[in-house]
Z-matrix of the N, CA and C atoms (Angstrom, degrees):
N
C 1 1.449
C 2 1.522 1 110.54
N 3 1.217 2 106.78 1 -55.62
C 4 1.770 3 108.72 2 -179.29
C 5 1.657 4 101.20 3 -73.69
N 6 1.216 5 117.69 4 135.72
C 7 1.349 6 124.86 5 150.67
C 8 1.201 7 114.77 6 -137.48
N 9 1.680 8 104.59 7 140.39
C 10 1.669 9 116.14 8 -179.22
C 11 1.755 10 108.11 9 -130.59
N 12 1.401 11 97.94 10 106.24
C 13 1.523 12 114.49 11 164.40
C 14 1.419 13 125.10 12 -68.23
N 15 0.998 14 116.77 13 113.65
C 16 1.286 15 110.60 14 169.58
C 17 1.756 16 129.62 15 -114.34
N 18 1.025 17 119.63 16 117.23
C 19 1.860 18 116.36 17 -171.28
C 20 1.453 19 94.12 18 -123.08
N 21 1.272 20 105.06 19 141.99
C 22 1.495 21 130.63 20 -161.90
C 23 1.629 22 117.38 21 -160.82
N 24 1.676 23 94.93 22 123.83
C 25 1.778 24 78.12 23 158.34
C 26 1.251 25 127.64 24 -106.58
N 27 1.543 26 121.05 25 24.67
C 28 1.409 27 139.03 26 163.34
C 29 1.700 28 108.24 27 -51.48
N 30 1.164 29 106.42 28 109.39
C 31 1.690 30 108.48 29 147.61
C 32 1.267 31 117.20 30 -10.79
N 33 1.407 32 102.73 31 113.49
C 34 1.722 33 110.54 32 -177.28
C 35 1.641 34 108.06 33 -60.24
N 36 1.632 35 125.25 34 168.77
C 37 1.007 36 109.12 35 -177.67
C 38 1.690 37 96.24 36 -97.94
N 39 1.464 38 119.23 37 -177.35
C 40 1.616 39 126.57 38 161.80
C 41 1.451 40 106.91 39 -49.82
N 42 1.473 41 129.98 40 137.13
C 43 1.322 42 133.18 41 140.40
C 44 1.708 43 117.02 42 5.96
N 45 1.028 44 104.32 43 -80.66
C 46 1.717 45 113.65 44 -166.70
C 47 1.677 46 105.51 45 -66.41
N 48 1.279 47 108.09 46 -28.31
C 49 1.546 48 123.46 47 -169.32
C 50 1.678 49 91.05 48 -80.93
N 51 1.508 50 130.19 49 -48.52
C 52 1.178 51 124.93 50 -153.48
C 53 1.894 52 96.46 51 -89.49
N 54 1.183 53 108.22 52 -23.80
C 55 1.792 54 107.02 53 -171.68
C 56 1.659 55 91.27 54 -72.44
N 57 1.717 56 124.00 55 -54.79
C 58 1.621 57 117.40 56 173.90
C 59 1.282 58 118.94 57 -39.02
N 60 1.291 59 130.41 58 -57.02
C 61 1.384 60 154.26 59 -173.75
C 62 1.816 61 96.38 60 -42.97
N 63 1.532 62 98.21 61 -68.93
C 64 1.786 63 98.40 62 -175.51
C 65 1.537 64 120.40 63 -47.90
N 66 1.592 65 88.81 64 -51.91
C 67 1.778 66 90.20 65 165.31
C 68 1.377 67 136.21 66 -47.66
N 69 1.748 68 113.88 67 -47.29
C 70 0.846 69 97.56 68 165.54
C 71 1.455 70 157.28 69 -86.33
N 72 1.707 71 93.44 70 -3.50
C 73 2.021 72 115.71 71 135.91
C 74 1.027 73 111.52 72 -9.59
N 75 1.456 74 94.01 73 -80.75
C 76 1.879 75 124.04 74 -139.89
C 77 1.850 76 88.45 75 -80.34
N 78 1.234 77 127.12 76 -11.26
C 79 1.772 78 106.45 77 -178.52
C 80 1.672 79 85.85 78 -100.71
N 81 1.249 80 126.36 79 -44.97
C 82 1.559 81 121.44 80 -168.51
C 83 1.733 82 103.24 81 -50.87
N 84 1.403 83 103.95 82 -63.44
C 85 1.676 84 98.30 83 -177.96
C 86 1.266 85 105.07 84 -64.34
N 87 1.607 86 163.73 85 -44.95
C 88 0.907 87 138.07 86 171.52
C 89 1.945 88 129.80 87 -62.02
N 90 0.954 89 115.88 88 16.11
C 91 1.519 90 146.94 89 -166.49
C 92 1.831 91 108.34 90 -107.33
N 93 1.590 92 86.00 91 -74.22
C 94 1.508 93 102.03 92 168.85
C 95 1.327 94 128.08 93 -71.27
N 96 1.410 95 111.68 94 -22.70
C 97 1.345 96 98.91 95 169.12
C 98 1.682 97 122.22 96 -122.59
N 99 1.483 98 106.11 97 17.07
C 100 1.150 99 127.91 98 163.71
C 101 1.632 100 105.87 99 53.04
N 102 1.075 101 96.20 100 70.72
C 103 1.866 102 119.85 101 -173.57
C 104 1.363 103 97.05 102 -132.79
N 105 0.986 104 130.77 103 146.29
C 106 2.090 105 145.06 104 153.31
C 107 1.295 106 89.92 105 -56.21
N 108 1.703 107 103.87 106 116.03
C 109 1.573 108 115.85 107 157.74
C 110 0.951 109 129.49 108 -40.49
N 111 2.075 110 112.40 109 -31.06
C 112 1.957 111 109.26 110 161.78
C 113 1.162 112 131.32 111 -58.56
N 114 1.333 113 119.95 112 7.45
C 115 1.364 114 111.50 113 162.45
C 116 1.850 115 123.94 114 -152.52
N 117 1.657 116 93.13 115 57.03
C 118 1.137 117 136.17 116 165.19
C 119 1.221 118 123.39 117 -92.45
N 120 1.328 119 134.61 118 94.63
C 121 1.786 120 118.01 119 169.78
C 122 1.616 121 100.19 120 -117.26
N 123 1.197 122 92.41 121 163.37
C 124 1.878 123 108.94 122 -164.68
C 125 1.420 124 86.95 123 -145.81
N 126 1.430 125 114.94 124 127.61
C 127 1.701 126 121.58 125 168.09
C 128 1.502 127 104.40 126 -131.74
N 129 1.584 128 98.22 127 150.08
C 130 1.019 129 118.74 128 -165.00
C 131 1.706 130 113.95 129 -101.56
N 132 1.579 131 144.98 130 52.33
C 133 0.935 132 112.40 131 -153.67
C 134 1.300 133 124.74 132 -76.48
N 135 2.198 134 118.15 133 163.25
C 136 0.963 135 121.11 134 -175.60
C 137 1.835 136 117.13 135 -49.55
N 138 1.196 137 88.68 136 133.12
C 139 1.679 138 102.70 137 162.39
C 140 2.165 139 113.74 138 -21.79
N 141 1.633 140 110.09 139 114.99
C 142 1.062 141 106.89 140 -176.44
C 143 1.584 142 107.64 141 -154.80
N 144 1.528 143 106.23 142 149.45
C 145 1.451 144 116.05 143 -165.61
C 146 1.421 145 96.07 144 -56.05
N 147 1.833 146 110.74 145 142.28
C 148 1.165 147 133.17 146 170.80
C 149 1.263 148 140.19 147 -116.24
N 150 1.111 149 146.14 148 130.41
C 151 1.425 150 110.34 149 160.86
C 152 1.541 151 118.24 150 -159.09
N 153 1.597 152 101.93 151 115.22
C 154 1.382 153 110.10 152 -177.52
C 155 1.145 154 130.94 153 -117.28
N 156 1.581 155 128.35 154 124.34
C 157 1.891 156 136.80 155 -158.97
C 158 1.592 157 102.76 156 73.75
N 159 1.642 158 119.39 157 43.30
C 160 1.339 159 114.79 158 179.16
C 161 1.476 160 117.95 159 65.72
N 162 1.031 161 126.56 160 6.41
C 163 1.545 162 147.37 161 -164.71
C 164 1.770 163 114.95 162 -109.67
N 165 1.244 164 138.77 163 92.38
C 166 1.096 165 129.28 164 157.24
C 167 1.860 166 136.12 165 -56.74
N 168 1.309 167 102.06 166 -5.36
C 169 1.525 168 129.00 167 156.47
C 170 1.721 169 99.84 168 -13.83
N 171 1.181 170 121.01 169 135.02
C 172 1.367 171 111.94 170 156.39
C 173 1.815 172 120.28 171 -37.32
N 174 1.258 173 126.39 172 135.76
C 175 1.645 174 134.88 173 155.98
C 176 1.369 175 107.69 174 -141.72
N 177 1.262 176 113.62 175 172.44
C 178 1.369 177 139.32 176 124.95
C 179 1.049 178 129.21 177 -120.56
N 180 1.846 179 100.63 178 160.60
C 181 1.880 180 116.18 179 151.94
C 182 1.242 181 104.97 180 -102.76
N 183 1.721 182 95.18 181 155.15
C 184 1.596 183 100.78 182 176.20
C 185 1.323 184 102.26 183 -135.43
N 186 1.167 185 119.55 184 152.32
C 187 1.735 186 123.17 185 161.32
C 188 1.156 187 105.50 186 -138.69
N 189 1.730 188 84.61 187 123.02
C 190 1.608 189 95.29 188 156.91
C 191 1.934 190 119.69 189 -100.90
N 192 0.954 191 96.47 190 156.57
C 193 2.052 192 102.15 191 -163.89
C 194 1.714 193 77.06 192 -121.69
N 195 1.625 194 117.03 193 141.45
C 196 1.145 195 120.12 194 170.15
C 197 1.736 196 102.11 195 -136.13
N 198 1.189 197 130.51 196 133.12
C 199 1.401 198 138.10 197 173.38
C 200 1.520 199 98.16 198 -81.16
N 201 1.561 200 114.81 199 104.18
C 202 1.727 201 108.71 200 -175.30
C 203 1.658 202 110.34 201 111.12
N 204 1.576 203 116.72 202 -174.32
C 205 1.487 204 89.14 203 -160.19
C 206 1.558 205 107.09 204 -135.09
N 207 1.164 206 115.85 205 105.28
C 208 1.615 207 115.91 206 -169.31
C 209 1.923 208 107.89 207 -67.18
N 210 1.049 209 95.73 208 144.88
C 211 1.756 210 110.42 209 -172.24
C 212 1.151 211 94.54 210 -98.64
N 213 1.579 212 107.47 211 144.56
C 214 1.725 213 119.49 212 159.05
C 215 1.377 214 112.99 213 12.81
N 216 1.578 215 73.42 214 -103.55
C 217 1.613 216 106.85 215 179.34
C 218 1.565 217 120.36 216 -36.97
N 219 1.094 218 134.96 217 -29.49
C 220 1.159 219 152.23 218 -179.65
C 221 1.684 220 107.41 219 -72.34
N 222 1.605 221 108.84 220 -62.32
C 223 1.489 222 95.74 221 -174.50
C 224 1.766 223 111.85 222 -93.71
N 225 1.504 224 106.33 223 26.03
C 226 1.255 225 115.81 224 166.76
C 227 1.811 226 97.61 225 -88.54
N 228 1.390 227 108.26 226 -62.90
C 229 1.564 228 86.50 227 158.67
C 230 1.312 229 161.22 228 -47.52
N 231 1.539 230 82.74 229 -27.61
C 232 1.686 231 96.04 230 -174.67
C 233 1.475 232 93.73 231 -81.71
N 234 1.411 233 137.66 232 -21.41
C 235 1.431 234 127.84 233 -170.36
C 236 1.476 235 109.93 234 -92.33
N 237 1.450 236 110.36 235 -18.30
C 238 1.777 237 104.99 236 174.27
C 239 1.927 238 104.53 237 -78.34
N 240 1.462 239 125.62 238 -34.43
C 241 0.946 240 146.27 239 -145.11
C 242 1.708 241 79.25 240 -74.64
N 243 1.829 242 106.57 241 -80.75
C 244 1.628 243 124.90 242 -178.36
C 245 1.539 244 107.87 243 -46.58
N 246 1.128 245 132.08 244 -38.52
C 247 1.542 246 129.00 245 162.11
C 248 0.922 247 117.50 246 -59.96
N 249 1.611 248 146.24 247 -26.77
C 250 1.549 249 138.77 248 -169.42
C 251 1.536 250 83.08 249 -101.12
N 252 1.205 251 135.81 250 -59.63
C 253 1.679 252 126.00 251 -179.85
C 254 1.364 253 138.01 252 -58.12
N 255 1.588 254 105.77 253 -15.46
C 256 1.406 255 128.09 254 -175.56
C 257 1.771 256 99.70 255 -84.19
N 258 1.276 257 105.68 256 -40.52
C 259 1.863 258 118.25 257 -159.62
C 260 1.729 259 86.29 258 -90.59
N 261 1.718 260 122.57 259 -34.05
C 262 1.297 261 95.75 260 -172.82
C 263 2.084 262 111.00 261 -69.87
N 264 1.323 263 90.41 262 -48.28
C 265 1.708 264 94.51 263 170.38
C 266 1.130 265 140.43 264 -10.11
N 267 1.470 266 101.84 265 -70.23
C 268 1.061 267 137.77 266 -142.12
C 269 1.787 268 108.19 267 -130.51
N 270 1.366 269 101.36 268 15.24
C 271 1.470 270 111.39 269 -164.64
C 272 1.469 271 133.48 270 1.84
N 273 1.195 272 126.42 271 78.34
C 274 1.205 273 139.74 272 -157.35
C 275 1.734 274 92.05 273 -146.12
N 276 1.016 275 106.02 274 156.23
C 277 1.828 276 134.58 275 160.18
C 278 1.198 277 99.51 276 -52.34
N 279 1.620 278 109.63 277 154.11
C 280 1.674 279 99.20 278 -178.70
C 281 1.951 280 87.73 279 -122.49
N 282 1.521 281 121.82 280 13.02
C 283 1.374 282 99.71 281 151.64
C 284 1.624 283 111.19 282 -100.41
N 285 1.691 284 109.90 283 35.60
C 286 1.498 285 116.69 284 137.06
C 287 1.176 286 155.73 285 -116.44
N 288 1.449 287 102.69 286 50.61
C 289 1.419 288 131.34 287 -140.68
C 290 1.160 289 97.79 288 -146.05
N 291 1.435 290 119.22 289 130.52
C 292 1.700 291 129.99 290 169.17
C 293 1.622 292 89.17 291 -117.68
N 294 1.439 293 102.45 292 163.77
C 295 1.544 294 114.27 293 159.55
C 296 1.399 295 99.18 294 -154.40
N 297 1.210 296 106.65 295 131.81
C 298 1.155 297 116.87 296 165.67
C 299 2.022 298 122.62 297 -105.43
N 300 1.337 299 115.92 298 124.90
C 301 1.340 300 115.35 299 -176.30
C 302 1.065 301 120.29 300 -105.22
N 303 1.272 302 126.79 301 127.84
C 304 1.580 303 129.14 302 160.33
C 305 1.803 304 137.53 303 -119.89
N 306 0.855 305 87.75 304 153.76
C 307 1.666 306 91.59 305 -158.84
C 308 1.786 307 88.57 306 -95.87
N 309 1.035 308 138.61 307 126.98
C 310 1.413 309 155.35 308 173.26
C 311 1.259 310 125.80 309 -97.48
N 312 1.601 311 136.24 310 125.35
C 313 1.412 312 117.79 311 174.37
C 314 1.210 313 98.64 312 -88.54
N 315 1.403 314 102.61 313 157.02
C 316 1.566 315 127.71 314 -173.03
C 317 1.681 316 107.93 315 -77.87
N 318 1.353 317 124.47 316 -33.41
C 319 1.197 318 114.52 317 175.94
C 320 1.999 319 106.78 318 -78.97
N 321 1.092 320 92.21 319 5.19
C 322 1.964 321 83.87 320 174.71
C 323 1.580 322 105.93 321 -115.60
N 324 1.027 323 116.11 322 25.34
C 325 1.500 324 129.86 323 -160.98
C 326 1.543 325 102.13 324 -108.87
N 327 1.053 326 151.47 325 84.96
C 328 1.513 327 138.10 326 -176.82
C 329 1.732 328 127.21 327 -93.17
N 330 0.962 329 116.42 328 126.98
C 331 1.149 330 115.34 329 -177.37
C 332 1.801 331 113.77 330 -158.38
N 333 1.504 332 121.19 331 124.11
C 334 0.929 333 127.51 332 173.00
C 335 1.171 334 130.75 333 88.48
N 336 1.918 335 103.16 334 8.09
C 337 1.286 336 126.14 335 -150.41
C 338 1.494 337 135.44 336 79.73
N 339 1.132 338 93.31 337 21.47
C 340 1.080 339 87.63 338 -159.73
C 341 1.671 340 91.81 339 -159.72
N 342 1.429 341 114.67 340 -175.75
C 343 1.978 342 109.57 341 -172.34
C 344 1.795 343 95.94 342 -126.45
N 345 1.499 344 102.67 343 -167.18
C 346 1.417 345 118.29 344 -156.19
C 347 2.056 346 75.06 345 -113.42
N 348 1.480 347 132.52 346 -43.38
C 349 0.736 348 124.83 347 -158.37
C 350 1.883 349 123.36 348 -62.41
């Protein structure tokens, strides 16, 4: 249900560094948004030219997709939370960081053959 995209032109991390990193995505959003971590995915995409405020500086975007409907207050947290974890990662500034959130219906959601709806 939760998915978090991430595109970056930050220096990928090491192997072992980048498999920890996903995990600890995939337990934070299932935590915070109180979903079963089995149906959590977090992707990492490959390293790609960027450039944000006229600046080629390392950034990212992120999207998170949520099945259900996050409140204010909620993705005010979830964006200080994904900003201090996104910038530690991926070592970058976290006023270089967009996130974008969306609230998803569950019947357009597919998985397993089947939907969330």
């Amino acid at each position: 249900m939760p998915l978090l995209n991430l595109f970056s032109s930050a220096k990928q991390p090491d192997e072992p560094t980048l498999s920890q990193t996903l995990k600890s995505f995939s337990k934070l959003l299932a935590t915070e948004l109180g979903k079963p971590e089995r149906y959590v995915m977090v992707g990492l995409a490959p390293r790609m030219d960027m450039s944000f405020a006229g600046s080629r500086e390392p950034a990212c975007y992120a999207e998170l997709k949520n099945v259900g409907r996050l409140s204010p207050d909620k993705v005010e947290a979830l964006s200080a939370l994904l900003c201090d974890a996104i910038a530690k990662a991926l070592a970058l500034p976290r006023d270089r960081i967009y996130i974008e959130f969306t609230n998803a219906d569950g019947a357009l959601w597919g998985f397993d053959g089947g939907t969330f709806g």
